[in-house]
NUVO-274032 format. One record per residue (C-alpha): x, y, z; residue in one letter. Coordinates in pm, whole numbers, plus 50000, padded with zeros to 5 digits. Layout:
XYZA
...
END
This chain:
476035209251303X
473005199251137X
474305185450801X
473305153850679X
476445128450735X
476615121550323X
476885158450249X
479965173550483X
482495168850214X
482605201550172X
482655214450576X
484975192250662X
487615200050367X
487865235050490X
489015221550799X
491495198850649X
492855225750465X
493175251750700X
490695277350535X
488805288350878X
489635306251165X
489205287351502X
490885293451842X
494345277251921X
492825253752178X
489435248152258X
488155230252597X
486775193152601X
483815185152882X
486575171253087X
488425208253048X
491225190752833X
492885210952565X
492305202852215X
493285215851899X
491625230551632X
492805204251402X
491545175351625X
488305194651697X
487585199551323X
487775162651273X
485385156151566X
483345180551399X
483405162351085X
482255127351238X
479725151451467X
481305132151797X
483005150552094X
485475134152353X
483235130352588X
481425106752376X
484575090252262X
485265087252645X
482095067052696X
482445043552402X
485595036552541X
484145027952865X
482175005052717X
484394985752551X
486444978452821X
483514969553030X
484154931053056X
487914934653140X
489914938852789X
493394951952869X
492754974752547X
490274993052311X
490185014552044X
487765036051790X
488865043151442X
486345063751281X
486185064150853X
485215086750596X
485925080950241X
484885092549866X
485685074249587X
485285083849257X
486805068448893X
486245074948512X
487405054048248X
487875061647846X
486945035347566X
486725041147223X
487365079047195X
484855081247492X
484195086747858X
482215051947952X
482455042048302X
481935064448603X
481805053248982X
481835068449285X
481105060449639X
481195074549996X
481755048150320X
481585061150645X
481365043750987X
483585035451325X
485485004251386X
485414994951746X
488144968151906X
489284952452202X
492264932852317X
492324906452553X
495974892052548X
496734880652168X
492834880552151X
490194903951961X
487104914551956X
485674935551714X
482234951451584X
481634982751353X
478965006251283X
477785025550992X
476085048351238X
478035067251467X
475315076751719X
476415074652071X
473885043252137X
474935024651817X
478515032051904X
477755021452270X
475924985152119X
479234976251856X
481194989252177X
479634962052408X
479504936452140X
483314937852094X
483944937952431X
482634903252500X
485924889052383X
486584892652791X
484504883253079X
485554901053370X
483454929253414X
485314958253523X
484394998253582X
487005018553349X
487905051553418X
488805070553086X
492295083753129X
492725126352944X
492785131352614X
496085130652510X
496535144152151X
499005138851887X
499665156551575X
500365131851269X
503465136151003X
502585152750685X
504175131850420X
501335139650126X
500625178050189X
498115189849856X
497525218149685X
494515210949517X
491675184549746X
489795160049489X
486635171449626X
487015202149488X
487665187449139X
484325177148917X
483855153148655X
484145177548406X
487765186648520X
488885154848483X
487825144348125X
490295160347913X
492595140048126X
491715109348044X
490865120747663X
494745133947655X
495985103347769X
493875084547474X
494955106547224X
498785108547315X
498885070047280X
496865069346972X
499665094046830X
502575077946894X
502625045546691X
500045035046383X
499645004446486X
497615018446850X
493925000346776X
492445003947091X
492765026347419X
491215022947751X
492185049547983X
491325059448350X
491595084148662X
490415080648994X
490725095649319X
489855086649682X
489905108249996X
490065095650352X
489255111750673X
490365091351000X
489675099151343X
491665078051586X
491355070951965X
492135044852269X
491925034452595X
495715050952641X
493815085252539X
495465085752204X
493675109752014X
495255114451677X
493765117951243X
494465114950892X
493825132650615X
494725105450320X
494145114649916X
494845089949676X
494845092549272X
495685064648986X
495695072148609X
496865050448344X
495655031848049X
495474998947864X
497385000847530X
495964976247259X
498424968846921X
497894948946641X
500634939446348X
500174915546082X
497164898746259X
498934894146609X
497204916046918X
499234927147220X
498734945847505X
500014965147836X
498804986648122X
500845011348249X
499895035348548X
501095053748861X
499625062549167X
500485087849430X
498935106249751X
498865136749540X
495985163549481X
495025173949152X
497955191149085X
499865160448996X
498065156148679X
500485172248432X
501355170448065X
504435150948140X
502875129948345X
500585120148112X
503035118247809X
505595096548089X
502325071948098X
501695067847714X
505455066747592X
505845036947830X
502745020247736X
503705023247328X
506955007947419X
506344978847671X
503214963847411X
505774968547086X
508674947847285X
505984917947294X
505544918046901X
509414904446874X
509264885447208X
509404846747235X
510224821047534X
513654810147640X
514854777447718X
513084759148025X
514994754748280X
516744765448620X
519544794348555X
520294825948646X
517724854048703X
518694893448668X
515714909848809X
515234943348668X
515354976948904X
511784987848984X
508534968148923X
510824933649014X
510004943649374X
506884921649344X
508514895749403X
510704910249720X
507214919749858X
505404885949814X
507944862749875X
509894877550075X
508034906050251X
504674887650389X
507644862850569X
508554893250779X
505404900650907X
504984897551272X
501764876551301X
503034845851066X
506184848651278X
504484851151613X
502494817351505X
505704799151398X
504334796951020X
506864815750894X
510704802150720X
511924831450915X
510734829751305X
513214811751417X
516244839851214X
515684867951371X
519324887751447X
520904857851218X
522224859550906X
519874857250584X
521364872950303X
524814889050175X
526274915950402X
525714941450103X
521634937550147X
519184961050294X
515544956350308X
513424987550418X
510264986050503X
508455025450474X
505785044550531X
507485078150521X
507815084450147X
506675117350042X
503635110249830X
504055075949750X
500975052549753X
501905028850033X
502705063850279X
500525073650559X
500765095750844X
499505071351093X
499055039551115X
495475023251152X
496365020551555X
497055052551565X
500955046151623X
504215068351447X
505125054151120X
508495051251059X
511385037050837X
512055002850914X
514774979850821X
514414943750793X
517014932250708X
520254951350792X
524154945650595X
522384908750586X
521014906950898X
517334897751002X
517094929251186X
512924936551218X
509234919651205X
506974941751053X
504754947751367X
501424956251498X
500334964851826X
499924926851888X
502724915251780X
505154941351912X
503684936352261X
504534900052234X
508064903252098X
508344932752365X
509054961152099X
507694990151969X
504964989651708X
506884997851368X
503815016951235X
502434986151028X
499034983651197X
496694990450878X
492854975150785X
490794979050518X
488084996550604X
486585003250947X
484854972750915X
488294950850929X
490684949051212X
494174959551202X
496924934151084X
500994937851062X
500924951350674X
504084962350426X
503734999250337X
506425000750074X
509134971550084X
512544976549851X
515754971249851X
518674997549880X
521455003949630X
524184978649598X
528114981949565X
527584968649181X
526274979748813X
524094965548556X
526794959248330X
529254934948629X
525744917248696X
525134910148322X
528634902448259X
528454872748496X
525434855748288X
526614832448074X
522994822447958X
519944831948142X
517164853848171X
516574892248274X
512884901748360X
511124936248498X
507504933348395X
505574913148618X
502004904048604X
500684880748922X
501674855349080X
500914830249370X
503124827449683X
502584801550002X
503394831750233X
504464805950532X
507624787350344X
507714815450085X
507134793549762X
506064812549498X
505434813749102X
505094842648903X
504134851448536X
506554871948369X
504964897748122X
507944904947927X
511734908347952X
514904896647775X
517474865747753X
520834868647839X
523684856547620X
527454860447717X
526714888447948X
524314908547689X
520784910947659X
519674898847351X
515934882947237X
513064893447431X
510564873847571X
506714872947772X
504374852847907X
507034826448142X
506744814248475X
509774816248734X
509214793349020X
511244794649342X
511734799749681X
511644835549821X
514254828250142X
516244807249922X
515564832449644X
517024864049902X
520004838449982X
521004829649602X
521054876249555X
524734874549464X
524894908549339X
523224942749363X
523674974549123X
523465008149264X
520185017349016X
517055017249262X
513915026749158X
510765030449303X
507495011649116X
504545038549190X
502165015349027X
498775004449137X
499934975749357X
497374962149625X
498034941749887X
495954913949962X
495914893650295X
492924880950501X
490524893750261X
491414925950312X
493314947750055X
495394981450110X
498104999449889X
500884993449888X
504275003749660X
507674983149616X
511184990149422X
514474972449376X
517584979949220X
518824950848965X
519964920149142X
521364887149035X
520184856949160X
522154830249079X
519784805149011X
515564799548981X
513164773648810X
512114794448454X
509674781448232X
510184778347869X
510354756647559X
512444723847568X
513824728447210X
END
């Protein structure tokens, strides 16, 4: 295949999307059968298995008890709209091979941005040196596995040009700029991002990944009687091209118009600790960071965590359920595999109040003597696999809205988060609220931005003393950050009650 490594989009798309003709099976050097799915993505990284075979070898060379090659090819591309214009355009193609080993709980770990067998053999032999026992390996078969589908497309973004996706963005612009008088300023975007993945071990896993990604969205900028607000609203989905529709786009700016004109009438509540309704949807934030990165295995495994010494005890009411998935059609925090190359699956953490899972990797599975949950995901090929959420909410509750609101006498109700900063060991956090609403006598009534609730996620799951039966799903642009490294994620809640958290405020 002589085709210059920055040009294959093309090539390798029709193999992803099943536009040419190949045999069944075709034979590896070792006479192994393999697919015409898995041969089309050795194709598109121009490797075979034999070579995979003898990186392999390599890496296991000084006695690791495992190794394995996760091979990376992705296209990024994003436009953004300012002032009636197109402004800002990026895009960017990465493409190299991760190469790790395992001795015990320990790593080593060297990638390439070449993936010629002798610069694939040198990161091999590098990575290995995390053992010293030098050892002969024998490369076990191939032994293939076909990944889930839980994003199938209609329409690849590598078939889609710039030129395609301008009105977009321009439609977007003008449906905000329609929609209220008092619009001054619009700054609107779409991007895309697609990911090929080629996976194998030491076991003789040999499995891929096709992954797209979109976002769209825009920044809505107000001004009445001298005083400026502003929002961002956006969603993001492993979709193709196809998701960009009218209502989709009119969904984006009717939400935008009406989250920035809430903060014109919007003041602070009293300061204080009192109750907390978090609203159904983007309130997951705070399920995810102060309460999600507790679960995972690796702050566990180390003791740093509130919650490695609870698992199978009681940590919440017996009415709470906290999932942990990667099989949502579409969503942004799906995949098909994992970055080890394991099943993902639906998890639950907690189950009718019980600690019931760690979210695992292969590390930390091996040392709690489970299976991996599918939670093994990097970067990049140049970062190793960690224990990562996917997307983290809560299920449906035996309550409504109106019984948790009707047990407020006075606090606060809040759904539009902004950041925040969590200690992920004890699970302290404080976040900024961007907007929500008092409650008075069981009612909303004045709405308010810009606060700070400060609390304790544990303590925070503990003090959920009711949950209403309206989950949503936030399909946002969330990113998780841990490590330095930063992958998407999504999160959702239903509305919950906490009985009590630190809010800030005025003293008055």
């Amino acid at each position: 295949m002589n085709v210059d490594r920055r040009s294959f989009i093309k090539t390798s798309g029709m193999f992803a999307a099943g536009s040419v003709m190949l045999p069944s099976f075709l034979q590896s050097c070792h006479n192994e059968q393999i697919s015409a799915n898995v041969k089309s993505y050795l194709d598109h990284f121009e490797v075979s298995a034999e070579m995979l075979q003898k990186v392999i070898a390599a890496a296991m060379s000084k006695g690791g008890n495992y190794a394995d090659l996760y091979f990376e090819h992705k296209i990024t591309n994003s436009i953004s709209l300012e002032d009636g214009k197109v402004n800002r355009a990026y895009s960017n193609v990465d493409f190299g091979v991760g190469i790790r080993v395992l001795k015990g709980d320990q790593t080593g770990f060297a990638y390439s941005e070449n993936i010629s067998l002798d610069d694939m053999l040198n990161a091999a032999k590098l990575a290995a040196n995390i053992a010293d026992q030098p050892n002969e390996f024998a490369p076990i078969g191939v032994n293939e596995k076909a990944p889930a589908n839980f994003y199938p497309i209609q329409q690849k973004w590598t078939d889609v040009t710039i030129g395609d996706k301008v009105p977009f963005v321009q439609k977007i612009n003008d449906k905000v700029f329609s929609l209220d008088e008092k619009v001054s300023k619009v700054n609107a975007f779409l991007g895309d991002e697609t990911s090929y993945v080629l996976f194998y071990n030491s076991e003789g896993r040999l499995t891929y990944d096709y992954r797209p990604m979109m976002r769209v969205g825009a920044v809505c900028v107000m001004e009445k009687d001298g005083q400026i607000e502003n929002s961002y609203v956006a969603r993001s989905f492993r979709s193709g091209f196809e998701v960009m529709t009218d209502e989709l786009l009119d969904e984006i700016a009717k939400e935008a118009i009406e989250k920035t004109n809430l903060l014109f009438e919007a003041g602070k509540p009293k300061a204080g600790e009192m109750p907390v309704v978090l609203g159904a949807g983007g309130s997951g934030i705070l399920l995810h960071e102060a309460i999600g990165h507790t679960f995972e295995a690796d702050f566990n495994r180390k003791g740093t965590s509130i919650f490695s010494d609870k698992f199978g005890k009681k940590v919440a009411e017996n009415f709470i359920n906290i999932i942990d998935d990667g099989t949502l059609p579409y969503d942004r925090g799906a995949i098909n595999i994992d970055d080890e190359g394991n099943d993902v699956q639906k998890t639950y953490l907690v189950k009718d109040g019980i600690l019931n899972s760690y979210i695992h990797d292969r590390i930390s599975a091996q040392y709690y003597g489970v299976e991996p949950t599918g939670n093994g995901r990097r970067e990049s090929f140049r970062n190793m696999p960690l224990p990562r959420m996917r997307s983290t909410y809560m299920e449906n509750g035996p309550h409504t809205v109106d019984d948790i609101l009707a047990q407020v006498d006075y606090g606060v109700y809040v759904d539009n988060f902004s950041n925040g900063e969590v200690k992920i060991g004890a699970g302290d956090f404080t976040f900024f609220v961007k907007s929500g609403y008092v409650i008075e006598k069981g009612k909303l009534t004045r709405p308010i931005k810009d606060i700070n609730i400060v609390g304790n996620g544990p303590q925070a799951l503990a003090d959920i003393t009711m949950t209403a039966n309206d989950y949503k799903n936030d399909s946002g642009t969330w990113t998780c950050g841990k490590d330095g490294q930063s992958v998407p994620v999504t999160l959702g809640l239903p509305t919950v009650l906490v009985k009590k958290m630190t809010v800030g405020g005025t003293n008055a």
